[in-house]
C-alpha positions as CSV (number, residue, x, y, z in Angstrom):
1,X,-35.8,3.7,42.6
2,X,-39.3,3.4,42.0
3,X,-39.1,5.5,38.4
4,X,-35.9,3.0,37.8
5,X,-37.9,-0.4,38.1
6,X,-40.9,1.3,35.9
7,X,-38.2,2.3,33.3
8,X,-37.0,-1.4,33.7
9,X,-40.8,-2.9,32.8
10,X,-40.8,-4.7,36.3
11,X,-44.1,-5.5,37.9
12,X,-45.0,-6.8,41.1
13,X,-43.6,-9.0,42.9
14,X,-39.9,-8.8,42.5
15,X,-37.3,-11.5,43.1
16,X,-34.0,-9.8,44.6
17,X,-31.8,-9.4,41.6
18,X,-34.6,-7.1,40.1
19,X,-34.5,-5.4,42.8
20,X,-30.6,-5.2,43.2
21,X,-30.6,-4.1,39.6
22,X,-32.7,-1.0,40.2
23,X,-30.2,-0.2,43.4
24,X,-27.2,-0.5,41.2
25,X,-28.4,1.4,38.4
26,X,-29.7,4.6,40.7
27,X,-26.4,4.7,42.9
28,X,-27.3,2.3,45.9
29,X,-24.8,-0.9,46.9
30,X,-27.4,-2.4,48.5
31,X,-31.5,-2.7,48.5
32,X,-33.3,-0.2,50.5
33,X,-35.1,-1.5,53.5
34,X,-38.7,-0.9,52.8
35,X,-38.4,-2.8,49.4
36,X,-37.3,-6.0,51.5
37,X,-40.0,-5.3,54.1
38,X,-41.2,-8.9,55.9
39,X,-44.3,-7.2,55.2
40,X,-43.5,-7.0,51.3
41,X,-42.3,-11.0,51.5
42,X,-44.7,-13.0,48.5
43,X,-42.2,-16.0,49.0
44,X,-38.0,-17.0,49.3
45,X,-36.7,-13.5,47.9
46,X,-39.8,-12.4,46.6
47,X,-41.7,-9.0,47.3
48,X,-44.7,-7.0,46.4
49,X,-44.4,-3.8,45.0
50,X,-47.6,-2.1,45.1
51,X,-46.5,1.4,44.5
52,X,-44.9,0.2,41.3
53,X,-48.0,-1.4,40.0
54,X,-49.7,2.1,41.6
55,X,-51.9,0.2,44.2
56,X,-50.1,1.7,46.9
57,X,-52.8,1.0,49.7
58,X,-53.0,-2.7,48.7
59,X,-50.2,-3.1,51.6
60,X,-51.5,-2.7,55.0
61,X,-48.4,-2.5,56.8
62,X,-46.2,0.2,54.5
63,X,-46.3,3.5,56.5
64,X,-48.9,6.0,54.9
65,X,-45.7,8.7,54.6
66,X,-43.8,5.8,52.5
67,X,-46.7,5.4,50.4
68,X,-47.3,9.0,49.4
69,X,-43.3,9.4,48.7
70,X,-43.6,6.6,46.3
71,X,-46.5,7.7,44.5
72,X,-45.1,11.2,43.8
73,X,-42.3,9.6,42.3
74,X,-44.7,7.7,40.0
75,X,-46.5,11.4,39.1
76,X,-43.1,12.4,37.8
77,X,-42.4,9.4,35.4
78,X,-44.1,10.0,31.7
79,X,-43.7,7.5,28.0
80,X,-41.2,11.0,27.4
81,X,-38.8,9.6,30.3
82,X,-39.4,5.5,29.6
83,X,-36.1,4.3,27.8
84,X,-36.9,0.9,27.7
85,X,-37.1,0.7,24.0
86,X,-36.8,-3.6,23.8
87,X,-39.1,-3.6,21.1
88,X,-38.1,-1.3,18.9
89,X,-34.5,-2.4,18.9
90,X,-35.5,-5.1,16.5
91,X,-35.1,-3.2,13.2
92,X,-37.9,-3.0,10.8
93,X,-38.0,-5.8,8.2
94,X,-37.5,-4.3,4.8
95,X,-39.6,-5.5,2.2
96,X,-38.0,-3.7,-0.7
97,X,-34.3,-5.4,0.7
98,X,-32.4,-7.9,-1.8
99,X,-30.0,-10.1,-0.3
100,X,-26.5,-10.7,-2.0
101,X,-22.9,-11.5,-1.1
102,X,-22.0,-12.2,2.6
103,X,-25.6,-11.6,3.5
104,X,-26.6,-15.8,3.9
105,X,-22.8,-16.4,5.8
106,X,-22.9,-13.5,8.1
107,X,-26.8,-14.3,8.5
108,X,-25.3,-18.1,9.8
109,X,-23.1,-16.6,12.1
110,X,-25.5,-14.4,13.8
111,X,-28.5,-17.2,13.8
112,X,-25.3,-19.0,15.5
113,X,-26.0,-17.1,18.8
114,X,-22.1,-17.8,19.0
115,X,-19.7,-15.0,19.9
116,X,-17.9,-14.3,16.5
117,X,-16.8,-10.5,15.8
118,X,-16.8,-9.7,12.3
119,X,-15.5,-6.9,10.7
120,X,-16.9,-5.6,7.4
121,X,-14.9,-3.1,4.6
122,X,-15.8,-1.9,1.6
123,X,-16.8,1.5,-0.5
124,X,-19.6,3.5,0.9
125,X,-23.4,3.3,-0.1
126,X,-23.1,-0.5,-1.0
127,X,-25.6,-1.3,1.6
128,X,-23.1,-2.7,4.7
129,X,-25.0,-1.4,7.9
130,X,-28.6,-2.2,5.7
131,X,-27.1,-5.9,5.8
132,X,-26.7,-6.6,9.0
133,X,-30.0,-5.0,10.0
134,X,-32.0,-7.2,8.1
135,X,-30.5,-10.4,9.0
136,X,-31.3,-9.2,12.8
137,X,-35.3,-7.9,11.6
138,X,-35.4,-11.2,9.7
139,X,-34.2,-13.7,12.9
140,X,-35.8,-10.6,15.0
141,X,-32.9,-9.9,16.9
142,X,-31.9,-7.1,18.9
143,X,-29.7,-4.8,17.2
144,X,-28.0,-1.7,18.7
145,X,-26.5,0.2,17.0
146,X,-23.6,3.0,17.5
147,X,-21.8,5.3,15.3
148,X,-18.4,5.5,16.1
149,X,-16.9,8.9,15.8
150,X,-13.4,10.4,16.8
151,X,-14.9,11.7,20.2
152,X,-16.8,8.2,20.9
153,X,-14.9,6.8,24.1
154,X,-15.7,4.9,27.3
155,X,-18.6,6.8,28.6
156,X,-20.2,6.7,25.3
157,X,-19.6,2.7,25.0
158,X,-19.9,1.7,28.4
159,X,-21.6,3.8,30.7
160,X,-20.7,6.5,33.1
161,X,-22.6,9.0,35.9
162,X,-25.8,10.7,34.5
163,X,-27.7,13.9,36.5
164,X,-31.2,12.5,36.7
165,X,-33.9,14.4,38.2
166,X,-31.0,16.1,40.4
167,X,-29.3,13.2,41.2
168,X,-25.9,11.9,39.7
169,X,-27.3,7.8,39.1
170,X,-25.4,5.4,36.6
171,X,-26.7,4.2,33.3
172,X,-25.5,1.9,31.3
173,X,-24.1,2.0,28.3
174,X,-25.2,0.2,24.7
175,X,-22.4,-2.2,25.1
176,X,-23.1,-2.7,27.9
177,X,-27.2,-2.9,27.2
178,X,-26.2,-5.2,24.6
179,X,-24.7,-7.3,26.3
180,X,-26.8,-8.0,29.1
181,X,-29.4,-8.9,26.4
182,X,-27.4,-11.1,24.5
183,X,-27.8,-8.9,21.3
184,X,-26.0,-8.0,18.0
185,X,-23.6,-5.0,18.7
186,X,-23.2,-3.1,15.8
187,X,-20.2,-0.9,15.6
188,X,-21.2,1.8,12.8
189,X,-17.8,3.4,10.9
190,X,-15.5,1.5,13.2
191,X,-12.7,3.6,11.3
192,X,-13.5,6.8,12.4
193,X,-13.5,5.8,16.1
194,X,-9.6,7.3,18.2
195,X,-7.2,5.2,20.5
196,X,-10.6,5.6,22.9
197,X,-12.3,2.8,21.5
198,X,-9.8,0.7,22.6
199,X,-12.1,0.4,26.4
200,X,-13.7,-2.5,23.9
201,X,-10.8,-5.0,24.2
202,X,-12.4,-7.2,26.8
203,X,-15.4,-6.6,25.2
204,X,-14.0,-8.0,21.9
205,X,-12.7,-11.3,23.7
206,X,-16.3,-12.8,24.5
207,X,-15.4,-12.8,28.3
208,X,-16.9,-9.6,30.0
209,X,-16.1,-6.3,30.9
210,X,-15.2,-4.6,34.0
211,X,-17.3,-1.9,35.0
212,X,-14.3,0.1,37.2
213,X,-16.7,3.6,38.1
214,X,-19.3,1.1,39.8
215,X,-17.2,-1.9,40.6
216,X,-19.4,-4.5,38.8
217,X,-18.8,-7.1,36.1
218,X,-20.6,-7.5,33.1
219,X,-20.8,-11.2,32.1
220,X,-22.5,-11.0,28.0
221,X,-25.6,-13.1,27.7
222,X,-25.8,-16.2,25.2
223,X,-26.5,-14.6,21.7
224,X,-24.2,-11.6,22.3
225,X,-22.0,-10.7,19.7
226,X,-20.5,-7.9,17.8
227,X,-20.5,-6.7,14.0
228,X,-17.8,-3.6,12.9
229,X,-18.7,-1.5,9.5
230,X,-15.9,0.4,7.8
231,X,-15.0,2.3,4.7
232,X,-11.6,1.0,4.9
233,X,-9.9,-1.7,6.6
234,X,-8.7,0.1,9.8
235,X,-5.4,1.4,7.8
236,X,-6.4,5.1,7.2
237,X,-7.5,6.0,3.5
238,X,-4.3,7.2,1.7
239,X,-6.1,8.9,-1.0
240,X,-8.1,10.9,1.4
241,X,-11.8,9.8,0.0
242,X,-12.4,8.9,3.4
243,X,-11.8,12.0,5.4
244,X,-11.6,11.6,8.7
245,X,-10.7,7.7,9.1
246,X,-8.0,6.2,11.6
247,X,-5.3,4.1,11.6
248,X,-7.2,1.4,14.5
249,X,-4.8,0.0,17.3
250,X,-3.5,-3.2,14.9
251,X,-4.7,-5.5,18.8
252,X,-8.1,-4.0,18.6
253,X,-8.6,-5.2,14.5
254,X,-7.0,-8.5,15.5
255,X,-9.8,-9.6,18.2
256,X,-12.7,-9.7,15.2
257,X,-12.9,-13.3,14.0
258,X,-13.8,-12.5,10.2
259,X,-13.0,-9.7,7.8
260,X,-15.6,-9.7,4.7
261,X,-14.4,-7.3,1.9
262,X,-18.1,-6.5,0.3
263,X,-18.1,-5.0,-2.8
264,X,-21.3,-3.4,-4.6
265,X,-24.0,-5.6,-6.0
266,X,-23.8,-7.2,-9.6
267,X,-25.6,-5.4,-11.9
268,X,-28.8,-8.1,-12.0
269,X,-28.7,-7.5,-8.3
270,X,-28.5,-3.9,-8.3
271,X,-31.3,-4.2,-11.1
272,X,-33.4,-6.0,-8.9
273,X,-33.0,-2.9,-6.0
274,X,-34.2,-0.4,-8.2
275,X,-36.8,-2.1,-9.5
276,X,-37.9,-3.3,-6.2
277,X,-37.6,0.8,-4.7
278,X,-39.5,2.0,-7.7
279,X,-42.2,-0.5,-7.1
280,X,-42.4,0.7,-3.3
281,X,-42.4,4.2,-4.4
282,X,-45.1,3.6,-7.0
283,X,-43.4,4.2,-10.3
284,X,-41.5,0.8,-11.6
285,X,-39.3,1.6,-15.0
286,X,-37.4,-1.5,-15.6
287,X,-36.0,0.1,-18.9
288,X,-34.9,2.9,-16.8
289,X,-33.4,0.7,-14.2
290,X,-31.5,-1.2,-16.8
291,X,-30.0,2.0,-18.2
292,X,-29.0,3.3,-14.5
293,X,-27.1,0.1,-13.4
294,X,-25.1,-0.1,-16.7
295,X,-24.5,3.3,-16.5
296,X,-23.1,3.2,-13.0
297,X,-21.1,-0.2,-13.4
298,X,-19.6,1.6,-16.6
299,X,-18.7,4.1,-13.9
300,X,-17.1,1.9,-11.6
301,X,-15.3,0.2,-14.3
302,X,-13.6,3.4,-15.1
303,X,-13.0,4.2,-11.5
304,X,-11.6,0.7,-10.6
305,X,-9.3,2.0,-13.7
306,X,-8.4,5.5,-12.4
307,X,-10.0,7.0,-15.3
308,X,-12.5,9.2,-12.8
309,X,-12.3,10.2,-9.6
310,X,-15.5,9.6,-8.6
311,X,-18.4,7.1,-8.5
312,X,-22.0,6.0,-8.4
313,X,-22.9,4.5,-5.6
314,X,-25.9,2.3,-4.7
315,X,-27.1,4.4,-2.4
316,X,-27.0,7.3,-5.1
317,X,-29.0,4.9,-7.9
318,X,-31.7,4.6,-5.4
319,X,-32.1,8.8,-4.6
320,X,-31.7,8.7,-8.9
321,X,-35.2,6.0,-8.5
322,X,-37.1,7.9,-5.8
323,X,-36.7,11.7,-7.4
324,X,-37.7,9.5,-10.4
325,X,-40.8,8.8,-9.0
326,X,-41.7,11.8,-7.9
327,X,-40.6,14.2,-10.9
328,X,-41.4,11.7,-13.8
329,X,-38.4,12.9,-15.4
330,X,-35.2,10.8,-15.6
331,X,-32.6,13.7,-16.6
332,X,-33.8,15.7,-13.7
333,X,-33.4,12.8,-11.3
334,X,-30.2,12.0,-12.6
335,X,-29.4,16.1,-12.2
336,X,-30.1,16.7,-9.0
337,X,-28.0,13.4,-7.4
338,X,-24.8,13.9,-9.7
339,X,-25.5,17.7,-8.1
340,X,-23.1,16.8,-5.0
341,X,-20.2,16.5,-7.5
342,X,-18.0,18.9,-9.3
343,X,-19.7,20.7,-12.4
344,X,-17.1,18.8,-14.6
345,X,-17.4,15.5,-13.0
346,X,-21.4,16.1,-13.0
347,X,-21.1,17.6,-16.8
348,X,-19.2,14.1,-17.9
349,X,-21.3,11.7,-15.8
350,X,-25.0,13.3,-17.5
351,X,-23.3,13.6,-20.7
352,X,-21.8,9.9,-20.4
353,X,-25.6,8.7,-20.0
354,X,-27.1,10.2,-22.8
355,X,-24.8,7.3,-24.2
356,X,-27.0,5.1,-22.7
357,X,-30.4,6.2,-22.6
358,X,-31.6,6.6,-26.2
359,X,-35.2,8.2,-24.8
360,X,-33.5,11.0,-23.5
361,X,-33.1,14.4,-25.1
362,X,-30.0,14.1,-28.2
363,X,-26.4,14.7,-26.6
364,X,-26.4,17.8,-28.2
365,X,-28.5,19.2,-25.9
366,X,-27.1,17.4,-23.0
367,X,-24.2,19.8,-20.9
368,X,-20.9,18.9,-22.4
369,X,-17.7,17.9,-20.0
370,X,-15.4,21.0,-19.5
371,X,-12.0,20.1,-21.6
372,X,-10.1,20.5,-18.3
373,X,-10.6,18.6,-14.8
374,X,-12.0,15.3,-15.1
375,X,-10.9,12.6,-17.4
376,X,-14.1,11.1,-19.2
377,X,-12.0,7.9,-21.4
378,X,-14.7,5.2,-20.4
379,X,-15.2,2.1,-22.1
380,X,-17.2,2.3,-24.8
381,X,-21.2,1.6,-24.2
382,X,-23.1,-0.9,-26.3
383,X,-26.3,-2.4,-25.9
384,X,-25.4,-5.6,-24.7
């Protein structure tokens, strides 16, 4: 119990719900004895500590055997073992970050402190989880964050039984943590998540959850509220891009307030990124920025159209910026990130900006596109 109000940050004295906190969370319905000692008793329901504060012979009347029980406990506890991360669940703020569409209206909803579940769709790589991090570094929120997978299910969310130090003690779960701290929960790839997710229904109503292993209700602080990220809109992807996405319980999508449909940046915006994550990695090109974000909303164009298969995301234009950086050779950069795609979709994307790019070698000596696989009929480039 001792190790449990350390992990906790309490210091002496303790009022009784601190102290019926630390029973819960180790397994006990009710306070030991010697932590309510008359001896202990600073005021109405509040009581010294001293092992915890490791001045355990500051209390004349706690037995010399107690003492030295609590103190071992204390040797055992190291930073390895302290899980009470508060501070660093405010994410970093991100100097190099732009902010475009939804960002100001979702930033309104979370600076709210109401509960308002919002669920945001869109492609990959066009910066969704990035968003809503740095609306919570920039109103320094807490954020936790979880990555929904197909095996994520109660335990995962909630809580369940843990073997600590050879004893089976509860621990909350990040719901459950968020909560109680009246954070931002953010649900990461929402779409991946099975029929087990579906132990967030209460959760998604604003009015608390019940906690059936431990019989104890969760009541979520002022501030608490949830944000879902997805590659689809919870429907499956029928063309398979999205390999491994669900069809979500059609109740479960229903209980988020707001769907925003976020697509990727404008290319001025987009511009603006590159330029920004050149500058950080201490090589700006804005000529070569320019040429990247025509290049990939060219791209896009054509995949919107169904003339490729593939696409450049943002995420992808900012690995093209950093290998830039380091390699001071724009082909190369451009190589190695198209290197995750087919050789004839990499052949036709390299050969397409060559197009562009008039300080890069002659398209003669660029690869040429394969005439079979993908189809390269893009719009034509000019230099507007």
């Amino acid at each position: 119990m001792i190790e449990e109000m350390q992990r906790l940050g309490y210091t002496s004295p303790l009022n009784r719900d601190q102290l019926m906190t630390a029973a819960r969370n180790v397994g006990l319905t009710v306070v030991p004895l010697w932590a309510v000692d008359p001896a202990r008793r600073v005021s109405r329901g509040v009581f010294n500590c001293p092992e915890l504060d490791g001045a355990a012979g500051t209390s004349t009347t706690t037995s010399t055997s107690s003492n030295t029980a609590c103190n071992m406990a204390l040797t055992k506890v190291s930073p390895m073992h302290n899980t009470d991360t508060t501070v660093h669940l405010i994410p970093n703020v991100n100097k190099t970050y732009v902010p475009w569409g939804h960002y100001e209206e979702i930033a309104q909803i979370v600076d709210s402190r109401k509960f308002a579940p919002v669920f945001i769709t869109g492609l990959s790589g066009n910066g969704k989880t990035t968003m809503i991090e740095q609306i919570c570094a920039n109103q320094q929120r807490e954020l936790f964050r979880v990555n929904i997978t197909e095996l994520t299910d109660e335990d995962d969310l909630l809580g369940g039984m843990r073997l600590v130090n050879g004893n089976t003690v509860w621990q909350d779960g990040p719901v459950v943590k968020a909560m109680e701290a009246g954070a931002v929960l953010l649900l990461d790839e929402v779409d991946l998540g099975s029929h087990k997710i579906m132990c967030l229904q209460p959760v998604l109503e604003g009015k608390g959850v019940f906690l059936k292993k431990i019989n104890r209700w969760i009541t979520p602080k002022q501030g608490f509220t949830v944000m879902a990220t997805a590659n689809t809109k919870g429907k499956g992807s029928d063309d398979g891009r999205f390999a491994g996405t669900n069809i979500l319980n059609e109740a479960f999508l229903d209980r988020f307030d707001f769907t925003y449909e976020q697509e990727y940046a404008p290319r001025a915006t987009e511009k603006r990124i590159l330029i920004k994550k050149m500058d950080a990695f201490g090589k700006k090109d804005e000529d070569f920025a320019d040429c990247l974000t025509r290049w990939s909303e060219t791209i896009r164009k054509a995949f919107y159209e169904g003339a490729v298969s593939e696409i450049i995301t943002t995420r992808r234009l900012e690995a093209v910026a950093k290998l830039f950086t380091i390699v001071n050779n724009r082909m190369v950069a451009i190589e190695r990130s198209l290197s995750r795609f087919d050789s004839e979709t990499k052949a036709a994307f390299l050969n397409f900006y060559t197009k562009i790019d008039p300080s890069v070698a002659p398209k003669d000596e660029q690869p040429e596109p394969k005439p079979t696989g993908v189809q390269t009929n893009m719009p034509e480039v000019t230099n507007a």
